[in-house]
N, CA, C and O atoms as a Maestro MAE file, in Angstrom:
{
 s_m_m2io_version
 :::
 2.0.0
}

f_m_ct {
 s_m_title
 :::
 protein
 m_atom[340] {
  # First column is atom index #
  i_m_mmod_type
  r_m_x_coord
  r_m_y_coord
  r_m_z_coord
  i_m_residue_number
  s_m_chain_name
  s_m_pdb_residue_name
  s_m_pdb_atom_name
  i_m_atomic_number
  :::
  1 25 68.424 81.377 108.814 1 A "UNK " " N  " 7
  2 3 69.378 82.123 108.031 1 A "UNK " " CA " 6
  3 2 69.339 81.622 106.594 1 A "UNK " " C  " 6
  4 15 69.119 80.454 106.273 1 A "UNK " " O  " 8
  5 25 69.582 82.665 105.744 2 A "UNK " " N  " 7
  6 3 69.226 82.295 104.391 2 A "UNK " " CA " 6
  7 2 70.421 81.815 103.801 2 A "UNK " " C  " 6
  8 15 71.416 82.393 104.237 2 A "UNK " " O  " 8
  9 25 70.699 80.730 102.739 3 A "UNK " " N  " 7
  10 3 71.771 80.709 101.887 3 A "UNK " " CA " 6
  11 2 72.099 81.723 101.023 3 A "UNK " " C  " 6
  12 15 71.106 82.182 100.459 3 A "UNK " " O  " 8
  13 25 73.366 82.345 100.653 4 A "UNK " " N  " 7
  14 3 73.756 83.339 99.922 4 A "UNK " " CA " 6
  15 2 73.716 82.930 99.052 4 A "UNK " " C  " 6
  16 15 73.160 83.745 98.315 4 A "UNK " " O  " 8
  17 25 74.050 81.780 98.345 5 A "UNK " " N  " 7
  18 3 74.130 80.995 97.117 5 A "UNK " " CA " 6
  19 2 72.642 81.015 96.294 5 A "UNK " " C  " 6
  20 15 72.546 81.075 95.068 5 A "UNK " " O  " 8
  21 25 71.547 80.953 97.210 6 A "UNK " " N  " 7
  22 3 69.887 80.455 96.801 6 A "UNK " " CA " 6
  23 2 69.709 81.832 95.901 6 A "UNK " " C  " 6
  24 15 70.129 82.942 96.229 6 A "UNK " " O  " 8
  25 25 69.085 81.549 94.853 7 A "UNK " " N  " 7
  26 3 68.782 83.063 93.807 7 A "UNK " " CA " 6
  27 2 66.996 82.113 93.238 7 A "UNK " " C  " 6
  28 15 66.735 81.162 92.500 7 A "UNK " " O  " 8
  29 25 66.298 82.932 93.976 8 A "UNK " " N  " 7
  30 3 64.889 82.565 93.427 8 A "UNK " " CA " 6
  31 2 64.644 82.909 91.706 8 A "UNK " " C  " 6
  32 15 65.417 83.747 91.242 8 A "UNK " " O  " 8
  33 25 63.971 82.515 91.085 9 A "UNK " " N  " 7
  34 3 63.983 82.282 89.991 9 A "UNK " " CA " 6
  35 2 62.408 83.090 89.761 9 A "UNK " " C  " 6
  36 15 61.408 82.568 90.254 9 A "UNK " " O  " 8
  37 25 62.303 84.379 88.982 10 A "UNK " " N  " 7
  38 3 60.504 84.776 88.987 10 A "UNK " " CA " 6
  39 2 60.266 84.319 87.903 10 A "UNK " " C  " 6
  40 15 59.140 84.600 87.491 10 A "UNK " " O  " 8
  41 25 61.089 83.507 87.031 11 A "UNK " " N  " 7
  42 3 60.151 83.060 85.585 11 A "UNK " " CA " 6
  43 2 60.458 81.884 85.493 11 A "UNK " " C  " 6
  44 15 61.576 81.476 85.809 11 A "UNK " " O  " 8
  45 25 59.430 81.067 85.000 12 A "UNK " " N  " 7
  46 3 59.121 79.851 85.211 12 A "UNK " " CA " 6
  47 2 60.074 79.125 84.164 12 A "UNK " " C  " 6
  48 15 60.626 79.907 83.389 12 A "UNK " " O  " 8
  49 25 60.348 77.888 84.009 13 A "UNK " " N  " 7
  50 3 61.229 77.687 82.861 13 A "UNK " " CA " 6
  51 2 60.631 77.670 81.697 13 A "UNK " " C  " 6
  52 15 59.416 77.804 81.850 13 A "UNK " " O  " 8
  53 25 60.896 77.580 80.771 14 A "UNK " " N  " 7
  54 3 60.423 77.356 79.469 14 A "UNK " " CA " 6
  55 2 60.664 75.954 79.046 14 A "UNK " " C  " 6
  56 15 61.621 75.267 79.403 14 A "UNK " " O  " 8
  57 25 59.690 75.592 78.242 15 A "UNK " " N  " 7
  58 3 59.034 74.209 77.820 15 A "UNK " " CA " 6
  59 2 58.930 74.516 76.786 15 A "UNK " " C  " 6
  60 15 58.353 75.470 76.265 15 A "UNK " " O  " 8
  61 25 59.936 73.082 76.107 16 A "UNK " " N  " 7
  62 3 59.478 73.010 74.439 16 A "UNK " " CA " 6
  63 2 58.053 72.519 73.871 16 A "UNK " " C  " 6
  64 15 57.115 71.922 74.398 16 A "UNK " " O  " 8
  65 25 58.268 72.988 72.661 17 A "UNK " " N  " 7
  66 3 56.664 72.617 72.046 17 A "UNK " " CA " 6
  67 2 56.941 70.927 72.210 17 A "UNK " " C  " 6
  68 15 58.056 70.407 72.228 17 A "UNK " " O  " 8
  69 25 55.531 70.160 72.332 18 A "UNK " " N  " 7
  70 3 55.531 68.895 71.918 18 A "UNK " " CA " 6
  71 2 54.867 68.673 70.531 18 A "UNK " " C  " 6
  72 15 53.851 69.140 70.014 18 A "UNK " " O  " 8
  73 25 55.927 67.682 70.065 19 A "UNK " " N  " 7
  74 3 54.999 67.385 68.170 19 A "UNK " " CA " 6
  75 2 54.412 66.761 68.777 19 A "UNK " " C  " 6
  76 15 54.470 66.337 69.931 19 A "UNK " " O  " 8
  77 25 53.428 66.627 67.513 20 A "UNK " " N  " 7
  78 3 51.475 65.661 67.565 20 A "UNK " " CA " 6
  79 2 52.288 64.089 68.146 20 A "UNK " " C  " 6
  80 15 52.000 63.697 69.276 20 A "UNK " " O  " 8
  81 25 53.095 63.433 67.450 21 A "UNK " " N  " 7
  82 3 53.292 62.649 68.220 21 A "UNK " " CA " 6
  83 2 53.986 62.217 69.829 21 A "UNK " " C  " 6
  84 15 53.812 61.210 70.516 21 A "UNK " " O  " 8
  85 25 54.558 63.058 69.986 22 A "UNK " " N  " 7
  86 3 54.654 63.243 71.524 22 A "UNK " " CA " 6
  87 2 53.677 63.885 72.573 22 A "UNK " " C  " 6
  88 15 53.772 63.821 73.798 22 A "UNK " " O  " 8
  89 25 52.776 64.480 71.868 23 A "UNK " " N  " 7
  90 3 51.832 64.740 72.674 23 A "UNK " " CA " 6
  91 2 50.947 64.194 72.867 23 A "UNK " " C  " 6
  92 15 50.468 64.361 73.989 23 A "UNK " " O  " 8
  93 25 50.112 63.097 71.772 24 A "UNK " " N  " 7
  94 3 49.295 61.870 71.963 24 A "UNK " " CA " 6
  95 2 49.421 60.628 72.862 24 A "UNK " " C  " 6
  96 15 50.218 59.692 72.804 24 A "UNK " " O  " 8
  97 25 48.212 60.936 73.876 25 A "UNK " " N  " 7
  98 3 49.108 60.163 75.220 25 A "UNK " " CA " 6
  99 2 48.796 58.548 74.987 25 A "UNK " " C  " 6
  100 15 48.846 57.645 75.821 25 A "UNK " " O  " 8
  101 25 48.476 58.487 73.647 26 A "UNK " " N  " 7
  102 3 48.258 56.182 74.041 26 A "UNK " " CA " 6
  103 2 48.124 56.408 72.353 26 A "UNK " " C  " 6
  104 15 47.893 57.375 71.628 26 A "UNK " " O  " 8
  105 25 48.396 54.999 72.155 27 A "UNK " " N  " 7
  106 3 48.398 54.594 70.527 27 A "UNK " " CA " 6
  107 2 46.984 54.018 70.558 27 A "UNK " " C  " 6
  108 15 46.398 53.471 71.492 27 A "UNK " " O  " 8
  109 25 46.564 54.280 69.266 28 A "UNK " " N  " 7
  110 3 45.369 53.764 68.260 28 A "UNK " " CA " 6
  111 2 46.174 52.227 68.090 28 A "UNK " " C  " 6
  112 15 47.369 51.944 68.011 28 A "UNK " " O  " 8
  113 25 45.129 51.530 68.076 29 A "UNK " " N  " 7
  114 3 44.823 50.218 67.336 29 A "UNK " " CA " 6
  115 2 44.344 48.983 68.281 29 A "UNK " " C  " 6
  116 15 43.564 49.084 69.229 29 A "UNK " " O  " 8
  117 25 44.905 47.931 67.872 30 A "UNK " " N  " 7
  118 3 44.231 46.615 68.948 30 A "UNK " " CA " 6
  119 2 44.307 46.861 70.202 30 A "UNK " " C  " 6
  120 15 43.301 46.287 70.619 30 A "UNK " " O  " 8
  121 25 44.793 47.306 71.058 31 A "UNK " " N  " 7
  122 3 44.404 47.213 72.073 31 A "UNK " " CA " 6
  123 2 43.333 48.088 73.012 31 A "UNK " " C  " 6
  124 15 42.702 47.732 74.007 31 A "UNK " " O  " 8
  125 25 43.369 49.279 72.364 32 A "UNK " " N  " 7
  126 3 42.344 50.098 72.300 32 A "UNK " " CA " 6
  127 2 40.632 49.343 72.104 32 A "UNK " " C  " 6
  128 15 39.764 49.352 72.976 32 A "UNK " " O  " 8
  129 25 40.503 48.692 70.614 33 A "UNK " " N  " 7
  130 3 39.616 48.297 70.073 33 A "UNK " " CA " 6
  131 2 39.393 47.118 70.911 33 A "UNK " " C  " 6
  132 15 38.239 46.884 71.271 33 A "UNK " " O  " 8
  133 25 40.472 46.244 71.314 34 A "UNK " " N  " 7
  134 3 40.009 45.108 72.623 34 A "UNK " " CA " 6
  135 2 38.752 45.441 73.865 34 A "UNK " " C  " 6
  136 15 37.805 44.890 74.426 34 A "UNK " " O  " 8
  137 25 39.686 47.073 73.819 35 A "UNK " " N  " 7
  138 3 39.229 47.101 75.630 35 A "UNK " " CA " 6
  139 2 37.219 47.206 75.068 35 A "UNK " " C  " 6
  140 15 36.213 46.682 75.547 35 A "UNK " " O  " 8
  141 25 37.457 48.213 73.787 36 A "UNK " " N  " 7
  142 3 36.241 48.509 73.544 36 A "UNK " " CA " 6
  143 2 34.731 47.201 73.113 36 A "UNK " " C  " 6
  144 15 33.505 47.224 73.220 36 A "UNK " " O  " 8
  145 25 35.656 46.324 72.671 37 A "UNK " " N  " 7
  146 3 34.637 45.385 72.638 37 A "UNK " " CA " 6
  147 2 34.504 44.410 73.692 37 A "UNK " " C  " 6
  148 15 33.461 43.764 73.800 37 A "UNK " " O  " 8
  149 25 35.516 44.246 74.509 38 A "UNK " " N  " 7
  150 3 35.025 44.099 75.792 38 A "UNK " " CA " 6
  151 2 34.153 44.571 77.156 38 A "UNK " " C  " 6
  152 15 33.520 43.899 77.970 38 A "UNK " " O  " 8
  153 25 34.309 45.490 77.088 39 A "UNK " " N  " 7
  154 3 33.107 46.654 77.319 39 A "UNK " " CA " 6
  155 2 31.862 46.747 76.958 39 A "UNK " " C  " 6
  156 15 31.075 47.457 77.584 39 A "UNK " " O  " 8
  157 25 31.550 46.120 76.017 40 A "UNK " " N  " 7
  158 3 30.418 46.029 75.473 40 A "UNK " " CA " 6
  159 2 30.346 44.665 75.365 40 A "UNK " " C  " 6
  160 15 29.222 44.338 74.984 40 A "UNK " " O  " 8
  161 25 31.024 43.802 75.529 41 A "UNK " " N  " 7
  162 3 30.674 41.973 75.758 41 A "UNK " " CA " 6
  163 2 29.650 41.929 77.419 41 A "UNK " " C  " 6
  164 15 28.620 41.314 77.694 41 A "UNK " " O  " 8
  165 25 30.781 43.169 78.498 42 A "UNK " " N  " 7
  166 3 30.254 42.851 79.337 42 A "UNK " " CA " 6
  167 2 28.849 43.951 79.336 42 A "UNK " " C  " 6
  168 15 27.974 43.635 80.143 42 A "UNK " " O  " 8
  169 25 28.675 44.778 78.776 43 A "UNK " " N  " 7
  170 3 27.364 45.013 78.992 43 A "UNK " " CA " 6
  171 2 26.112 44.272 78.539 43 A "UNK " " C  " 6
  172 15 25.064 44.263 79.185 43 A "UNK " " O  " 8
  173 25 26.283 43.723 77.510 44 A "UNK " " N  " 7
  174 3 25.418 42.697 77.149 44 A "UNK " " CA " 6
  175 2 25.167 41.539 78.004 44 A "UNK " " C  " 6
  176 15 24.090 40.942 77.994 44 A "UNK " " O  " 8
  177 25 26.098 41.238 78.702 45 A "UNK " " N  " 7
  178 3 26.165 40.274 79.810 45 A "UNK " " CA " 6
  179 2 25.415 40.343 81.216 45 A "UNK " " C  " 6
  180 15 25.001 39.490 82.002 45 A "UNK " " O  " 8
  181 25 25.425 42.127 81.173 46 A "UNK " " N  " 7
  182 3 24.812 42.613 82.315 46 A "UNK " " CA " 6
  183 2 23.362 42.794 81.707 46 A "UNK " " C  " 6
  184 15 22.553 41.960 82.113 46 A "UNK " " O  " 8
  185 25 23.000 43.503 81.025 47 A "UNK " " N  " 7
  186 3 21.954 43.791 80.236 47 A "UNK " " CA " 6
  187 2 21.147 42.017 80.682 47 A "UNK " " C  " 6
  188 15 20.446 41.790 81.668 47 A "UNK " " O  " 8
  189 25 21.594 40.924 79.488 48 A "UNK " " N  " 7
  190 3 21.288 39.645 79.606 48 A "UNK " " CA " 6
  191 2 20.723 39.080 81.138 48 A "UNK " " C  " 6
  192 15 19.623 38.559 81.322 48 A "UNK " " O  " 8
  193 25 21.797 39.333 82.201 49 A "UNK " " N  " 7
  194 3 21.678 38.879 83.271 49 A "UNK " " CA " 6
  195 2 20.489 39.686 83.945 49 A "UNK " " C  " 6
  196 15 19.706 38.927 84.516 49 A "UNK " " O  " 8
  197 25 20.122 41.141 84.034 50 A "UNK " " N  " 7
  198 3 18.640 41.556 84.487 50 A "UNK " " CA " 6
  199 2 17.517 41.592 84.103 50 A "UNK " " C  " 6
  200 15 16.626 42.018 84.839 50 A "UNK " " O  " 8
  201 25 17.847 40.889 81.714 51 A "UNK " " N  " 7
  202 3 16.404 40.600 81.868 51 A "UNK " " CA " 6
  203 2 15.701 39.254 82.602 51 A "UNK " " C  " 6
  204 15 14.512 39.123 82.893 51 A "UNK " " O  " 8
  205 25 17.023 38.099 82.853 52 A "UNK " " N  " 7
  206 3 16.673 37.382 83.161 52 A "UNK " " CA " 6
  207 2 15.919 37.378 84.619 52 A "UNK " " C  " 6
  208 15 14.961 36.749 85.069 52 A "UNK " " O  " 8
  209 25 16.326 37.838 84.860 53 A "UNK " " N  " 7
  210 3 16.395 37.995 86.965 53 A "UNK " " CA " 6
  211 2 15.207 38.564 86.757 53 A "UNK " " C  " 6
  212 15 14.335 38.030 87.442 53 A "UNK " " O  " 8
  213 25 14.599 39.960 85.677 54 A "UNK " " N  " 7
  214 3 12.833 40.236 85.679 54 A "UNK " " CA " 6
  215 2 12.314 39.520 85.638 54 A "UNK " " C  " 6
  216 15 11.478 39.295 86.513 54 A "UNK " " O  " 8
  217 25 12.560 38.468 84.245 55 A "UNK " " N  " 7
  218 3 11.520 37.353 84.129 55 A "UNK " " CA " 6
  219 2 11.274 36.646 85.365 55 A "UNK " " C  " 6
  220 15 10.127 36.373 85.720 55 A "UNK " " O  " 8
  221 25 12.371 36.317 86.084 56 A "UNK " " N  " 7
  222 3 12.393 35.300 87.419 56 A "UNK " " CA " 6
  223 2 11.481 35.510 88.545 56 A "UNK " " C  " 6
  224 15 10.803 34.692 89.167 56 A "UNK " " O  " 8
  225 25 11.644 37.161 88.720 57 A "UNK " " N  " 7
  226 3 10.803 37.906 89.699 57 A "UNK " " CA " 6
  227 2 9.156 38.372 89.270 57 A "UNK " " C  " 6
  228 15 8.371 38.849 90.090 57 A "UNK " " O  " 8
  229 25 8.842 38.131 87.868 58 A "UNK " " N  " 7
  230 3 7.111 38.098 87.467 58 A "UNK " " CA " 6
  231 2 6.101 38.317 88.101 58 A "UNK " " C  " 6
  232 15 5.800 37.142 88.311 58 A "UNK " " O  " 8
  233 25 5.257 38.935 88.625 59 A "UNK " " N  " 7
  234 3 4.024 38.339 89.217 59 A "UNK " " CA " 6
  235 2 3.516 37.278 88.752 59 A "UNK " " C  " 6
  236 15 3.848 37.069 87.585 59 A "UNK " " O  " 8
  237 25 2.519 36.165 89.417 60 A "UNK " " N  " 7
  238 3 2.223 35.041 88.563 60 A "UNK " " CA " 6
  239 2 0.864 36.001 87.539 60 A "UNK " " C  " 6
  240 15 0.425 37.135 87.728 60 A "UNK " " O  " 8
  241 25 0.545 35.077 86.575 61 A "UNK " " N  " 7
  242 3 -0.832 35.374 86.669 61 A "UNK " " CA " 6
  243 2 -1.749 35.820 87.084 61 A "UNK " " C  " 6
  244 15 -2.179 35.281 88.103 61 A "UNK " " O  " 8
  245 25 -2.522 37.024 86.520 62 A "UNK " " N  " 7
  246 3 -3.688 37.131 87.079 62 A "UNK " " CA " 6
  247 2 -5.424 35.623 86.987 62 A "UNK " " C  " 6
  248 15 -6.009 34.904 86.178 62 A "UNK " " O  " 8
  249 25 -5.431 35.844 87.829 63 A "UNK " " N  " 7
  250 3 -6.766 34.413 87.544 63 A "UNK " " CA " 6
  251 2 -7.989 35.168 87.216 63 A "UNK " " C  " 6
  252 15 -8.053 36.372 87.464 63 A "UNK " " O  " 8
  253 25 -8.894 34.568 86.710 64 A "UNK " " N  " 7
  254 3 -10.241 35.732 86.076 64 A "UNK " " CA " 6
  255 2 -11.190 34.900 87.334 64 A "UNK " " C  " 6
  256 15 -11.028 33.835 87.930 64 A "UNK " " O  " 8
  257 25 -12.055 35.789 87.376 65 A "UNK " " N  " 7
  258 3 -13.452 35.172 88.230 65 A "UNK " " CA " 6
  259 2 -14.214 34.684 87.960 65 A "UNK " " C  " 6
  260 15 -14.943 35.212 87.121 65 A "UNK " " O  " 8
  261 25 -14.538 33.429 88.457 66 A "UNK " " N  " 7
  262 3 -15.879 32.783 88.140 66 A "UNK " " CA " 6
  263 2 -16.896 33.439 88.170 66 A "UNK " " C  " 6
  264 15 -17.038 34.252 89.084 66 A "UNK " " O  " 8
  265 25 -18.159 33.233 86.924 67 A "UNK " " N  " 7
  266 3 -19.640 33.799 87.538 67 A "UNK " " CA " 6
  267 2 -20.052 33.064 88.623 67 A "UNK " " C  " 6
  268 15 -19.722 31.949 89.026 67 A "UNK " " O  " 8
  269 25 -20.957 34.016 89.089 68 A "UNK " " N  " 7
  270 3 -21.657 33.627 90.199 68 A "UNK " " CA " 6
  271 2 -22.386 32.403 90.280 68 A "UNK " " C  " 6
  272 15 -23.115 32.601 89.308 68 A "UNK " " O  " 8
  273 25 -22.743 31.264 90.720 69 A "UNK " " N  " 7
  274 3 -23.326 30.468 90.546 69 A "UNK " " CA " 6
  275 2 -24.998 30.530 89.956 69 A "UNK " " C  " 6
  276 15 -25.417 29.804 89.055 69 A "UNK " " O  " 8
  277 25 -26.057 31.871 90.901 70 A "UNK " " N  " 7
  278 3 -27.036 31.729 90.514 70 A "UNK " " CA " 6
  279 2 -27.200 32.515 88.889 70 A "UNK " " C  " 6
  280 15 -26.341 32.925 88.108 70 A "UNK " " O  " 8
  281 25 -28.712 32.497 88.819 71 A "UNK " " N  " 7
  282 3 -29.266 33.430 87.683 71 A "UNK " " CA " 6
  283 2 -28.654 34.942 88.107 71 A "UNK " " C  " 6
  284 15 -28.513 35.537 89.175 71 A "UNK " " O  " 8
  285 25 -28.308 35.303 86.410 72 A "UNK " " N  " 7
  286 3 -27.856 36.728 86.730 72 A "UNK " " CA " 6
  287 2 -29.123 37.767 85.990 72 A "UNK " " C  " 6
  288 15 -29.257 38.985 86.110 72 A "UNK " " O  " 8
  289 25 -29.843 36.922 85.313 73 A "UNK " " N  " 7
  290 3 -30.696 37.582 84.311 73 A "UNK " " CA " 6
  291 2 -32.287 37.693 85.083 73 A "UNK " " C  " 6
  292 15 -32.932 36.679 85.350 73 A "UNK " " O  " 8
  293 25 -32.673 38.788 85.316 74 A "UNK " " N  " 7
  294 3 -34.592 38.663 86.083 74 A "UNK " " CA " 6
  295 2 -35.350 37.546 85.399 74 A "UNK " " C  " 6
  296 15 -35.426 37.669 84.177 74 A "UNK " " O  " 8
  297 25 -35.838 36.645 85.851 75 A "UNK " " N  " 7
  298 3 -36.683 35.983 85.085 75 A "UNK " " CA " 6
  299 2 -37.393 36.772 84.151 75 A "UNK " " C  " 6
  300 15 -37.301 36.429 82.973 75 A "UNK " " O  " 8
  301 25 -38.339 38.127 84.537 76 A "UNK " " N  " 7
  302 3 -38.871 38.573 83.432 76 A "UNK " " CA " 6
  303 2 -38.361 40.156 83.123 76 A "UNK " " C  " 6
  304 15 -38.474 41.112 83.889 76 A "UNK " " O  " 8
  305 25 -37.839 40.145 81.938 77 A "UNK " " N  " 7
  306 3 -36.972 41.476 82.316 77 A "UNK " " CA " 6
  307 2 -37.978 42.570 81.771 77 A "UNK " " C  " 6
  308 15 -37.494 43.702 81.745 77 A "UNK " " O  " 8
  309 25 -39.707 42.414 81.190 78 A "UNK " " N  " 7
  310 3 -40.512 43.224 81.079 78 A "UNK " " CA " 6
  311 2 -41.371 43.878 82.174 78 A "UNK " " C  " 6
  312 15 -42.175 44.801 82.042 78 A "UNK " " O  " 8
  313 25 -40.884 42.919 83.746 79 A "UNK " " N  " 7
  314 3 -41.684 43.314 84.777 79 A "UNK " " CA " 6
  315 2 -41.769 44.728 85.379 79 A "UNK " " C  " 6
  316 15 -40.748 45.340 85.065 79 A "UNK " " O  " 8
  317 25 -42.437 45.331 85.980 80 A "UNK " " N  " 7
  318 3 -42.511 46.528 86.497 80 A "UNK " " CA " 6
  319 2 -41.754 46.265 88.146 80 A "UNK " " C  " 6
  320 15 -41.711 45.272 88.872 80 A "UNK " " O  " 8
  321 25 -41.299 47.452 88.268 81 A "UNK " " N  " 7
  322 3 -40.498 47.708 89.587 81 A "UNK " " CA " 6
  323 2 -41.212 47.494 90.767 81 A "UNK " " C  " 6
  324 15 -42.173 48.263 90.777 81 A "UNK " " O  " 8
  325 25 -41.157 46.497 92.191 82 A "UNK " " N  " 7
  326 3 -41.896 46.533 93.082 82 A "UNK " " CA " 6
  327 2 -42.429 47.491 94.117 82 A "UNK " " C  " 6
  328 15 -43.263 47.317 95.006 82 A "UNK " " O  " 8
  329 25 -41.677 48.624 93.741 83 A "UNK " " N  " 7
  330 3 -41.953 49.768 94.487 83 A "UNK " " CA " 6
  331 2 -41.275 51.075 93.646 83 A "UNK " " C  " 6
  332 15 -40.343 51.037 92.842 83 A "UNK " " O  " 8
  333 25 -42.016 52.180 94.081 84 A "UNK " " N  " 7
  334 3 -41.775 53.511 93.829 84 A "UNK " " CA " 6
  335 2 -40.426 53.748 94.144 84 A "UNK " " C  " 6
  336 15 -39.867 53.104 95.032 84 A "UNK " " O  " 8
  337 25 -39.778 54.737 93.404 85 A "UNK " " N  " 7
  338 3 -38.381 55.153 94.324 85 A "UNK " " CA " 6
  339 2 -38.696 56.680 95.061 85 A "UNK " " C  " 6
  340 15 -37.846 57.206 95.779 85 A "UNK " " O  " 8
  :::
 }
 m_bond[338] {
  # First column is bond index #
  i_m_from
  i_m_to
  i_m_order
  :::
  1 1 2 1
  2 2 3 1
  3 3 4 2
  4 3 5 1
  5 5 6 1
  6 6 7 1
  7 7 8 2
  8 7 9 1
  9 9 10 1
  10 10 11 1
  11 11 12 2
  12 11 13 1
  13 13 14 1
  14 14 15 1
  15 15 16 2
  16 15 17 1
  17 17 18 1
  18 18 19 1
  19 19 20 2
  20 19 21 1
  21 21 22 1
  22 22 23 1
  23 23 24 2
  24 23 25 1
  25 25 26 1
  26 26 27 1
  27 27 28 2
  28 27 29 1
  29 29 30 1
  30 30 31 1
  31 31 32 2
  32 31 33 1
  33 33 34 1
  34 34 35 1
  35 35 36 2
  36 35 37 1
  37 37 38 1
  38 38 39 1
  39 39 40 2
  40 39 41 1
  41 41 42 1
  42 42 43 1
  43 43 44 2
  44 43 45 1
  45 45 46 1
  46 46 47 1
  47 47 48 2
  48 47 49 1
  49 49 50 1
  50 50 51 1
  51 51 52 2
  52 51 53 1
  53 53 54 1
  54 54 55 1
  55 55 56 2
  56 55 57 1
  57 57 58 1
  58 58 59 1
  59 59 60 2
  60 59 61 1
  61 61 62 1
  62 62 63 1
  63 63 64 2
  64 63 65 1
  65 65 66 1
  66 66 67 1
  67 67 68 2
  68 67 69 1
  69 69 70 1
  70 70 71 1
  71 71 72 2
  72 71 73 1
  73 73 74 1
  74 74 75 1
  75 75 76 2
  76 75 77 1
  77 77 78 1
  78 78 79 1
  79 79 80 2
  80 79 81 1
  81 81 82 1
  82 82 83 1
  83 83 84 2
  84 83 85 1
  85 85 86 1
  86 86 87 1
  87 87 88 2
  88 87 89 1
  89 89 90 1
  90 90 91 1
  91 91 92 2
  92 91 93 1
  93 93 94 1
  94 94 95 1
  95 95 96 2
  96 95 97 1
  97 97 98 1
  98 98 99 1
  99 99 100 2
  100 99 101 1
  101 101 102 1
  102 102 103 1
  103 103 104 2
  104 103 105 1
  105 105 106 1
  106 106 107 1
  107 107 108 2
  108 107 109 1
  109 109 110 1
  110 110 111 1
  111 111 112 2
  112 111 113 1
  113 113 114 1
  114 114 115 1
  115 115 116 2
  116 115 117 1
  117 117 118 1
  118 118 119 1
  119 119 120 2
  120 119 121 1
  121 121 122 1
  122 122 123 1
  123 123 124 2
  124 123 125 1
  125 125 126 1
  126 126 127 1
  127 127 128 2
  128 127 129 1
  129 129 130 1
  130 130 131 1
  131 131 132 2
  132 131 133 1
  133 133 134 1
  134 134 135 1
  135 135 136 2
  136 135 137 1
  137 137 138 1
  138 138 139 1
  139 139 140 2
  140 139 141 1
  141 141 142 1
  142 142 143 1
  143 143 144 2
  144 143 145 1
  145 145 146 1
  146 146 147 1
  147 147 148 2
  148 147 149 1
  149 149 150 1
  150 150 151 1
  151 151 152 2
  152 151 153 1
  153 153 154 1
  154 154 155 1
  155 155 156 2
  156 155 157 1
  157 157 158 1
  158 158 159 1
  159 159 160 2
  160 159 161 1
  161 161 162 1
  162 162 163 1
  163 163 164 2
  164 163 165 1
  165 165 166 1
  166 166 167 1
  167 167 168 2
  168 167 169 1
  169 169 170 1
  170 170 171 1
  171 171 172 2
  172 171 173 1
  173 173 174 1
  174 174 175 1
  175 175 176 2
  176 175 177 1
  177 177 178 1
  178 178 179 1
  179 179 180 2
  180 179 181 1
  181 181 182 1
  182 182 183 1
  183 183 184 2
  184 183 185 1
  185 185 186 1
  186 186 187 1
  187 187 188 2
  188 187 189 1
  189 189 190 1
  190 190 191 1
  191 191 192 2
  192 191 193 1
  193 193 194 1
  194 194 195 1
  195 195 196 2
  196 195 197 1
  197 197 198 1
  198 198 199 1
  199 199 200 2
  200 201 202 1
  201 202 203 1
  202 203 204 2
  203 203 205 1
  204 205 206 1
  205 206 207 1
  206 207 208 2
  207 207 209 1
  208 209 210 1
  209 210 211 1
  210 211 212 2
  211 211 213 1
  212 213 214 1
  213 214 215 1
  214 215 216 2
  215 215 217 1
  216 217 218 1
  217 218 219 1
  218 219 220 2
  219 219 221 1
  220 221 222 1
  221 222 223 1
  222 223 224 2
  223 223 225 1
  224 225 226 1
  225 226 227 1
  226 227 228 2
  227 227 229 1
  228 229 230 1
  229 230 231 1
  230 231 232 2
  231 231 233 1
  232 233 234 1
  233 234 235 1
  234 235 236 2
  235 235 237 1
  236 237 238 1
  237 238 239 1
  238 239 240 2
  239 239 241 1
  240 241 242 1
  241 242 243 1
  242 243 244 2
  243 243 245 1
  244 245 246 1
  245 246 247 1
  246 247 248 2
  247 247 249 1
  248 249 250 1
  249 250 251 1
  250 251 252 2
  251 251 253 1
  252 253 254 1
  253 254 255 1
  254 255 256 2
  255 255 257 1
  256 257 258 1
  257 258 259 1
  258 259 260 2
  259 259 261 1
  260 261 262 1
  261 262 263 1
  262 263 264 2
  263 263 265 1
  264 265 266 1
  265 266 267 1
  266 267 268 2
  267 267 269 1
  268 269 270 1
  269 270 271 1
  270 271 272 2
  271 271 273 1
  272 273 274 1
  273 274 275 1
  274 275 276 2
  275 275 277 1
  276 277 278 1
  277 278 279 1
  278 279 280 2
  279 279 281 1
  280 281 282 1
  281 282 283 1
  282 283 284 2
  283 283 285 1
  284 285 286 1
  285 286 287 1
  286 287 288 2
  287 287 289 1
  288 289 290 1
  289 290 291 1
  290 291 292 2
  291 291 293 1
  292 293 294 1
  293 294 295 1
  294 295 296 2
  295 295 297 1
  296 297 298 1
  297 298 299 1
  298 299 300 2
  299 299 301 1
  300 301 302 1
  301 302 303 1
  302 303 304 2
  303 303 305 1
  304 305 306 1
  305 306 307 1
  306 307 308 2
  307 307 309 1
  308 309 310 1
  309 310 311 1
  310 311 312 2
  311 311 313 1
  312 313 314 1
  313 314 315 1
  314 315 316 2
  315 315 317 1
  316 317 318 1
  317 318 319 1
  318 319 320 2
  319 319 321 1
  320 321 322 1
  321 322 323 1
  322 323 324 2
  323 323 325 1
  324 325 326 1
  325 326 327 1
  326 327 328 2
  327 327 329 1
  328 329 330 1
  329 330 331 1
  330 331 332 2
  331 331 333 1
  332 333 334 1
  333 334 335 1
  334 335 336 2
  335 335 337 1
  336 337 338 1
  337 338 339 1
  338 339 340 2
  :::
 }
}
């Protein structure tokens, strides 16, 4: 059963304008500029901390190869081929 008293309302209420300063939801200045250079302390920190951890993880060195022990050069490099191809 409905209340006799209840009267639905079809228009919404009306809302005053807000001035620029009531409508700006946080103040400018130090603490703002804190958060911001903290933010960037810790990215440098992070930054810092994975080049280190690359360097850590490196491959070693590559090692070069020894020559071969024997002659690499034909004794006579004017000789003719021992066979036909």
């Amino acid at each position: 059963m409905q209340d006799p008293n209840f009267t639905r309302s079809t228009t919404p209420p009306v809302e005053r304008p807000l001035t620029p300063t009531d409508a700006r939801q946080g103040e400018r200045g130090k603490p703002v500029f804190m958060v911001l250079v903290a933010g960037l302390l810790l990215a440098m920190v992070a930054w810092g901390a994975a080049e280190w951890y690359g360097q850590a993880t490196e491959p070693p060195a590559e090692q070069t190869a020894s020559p071969p022990a024997g002659p690499t050069t034909p004794a006579n490099p004017n000789a003719a081929p021992s066979s036909n191809p």
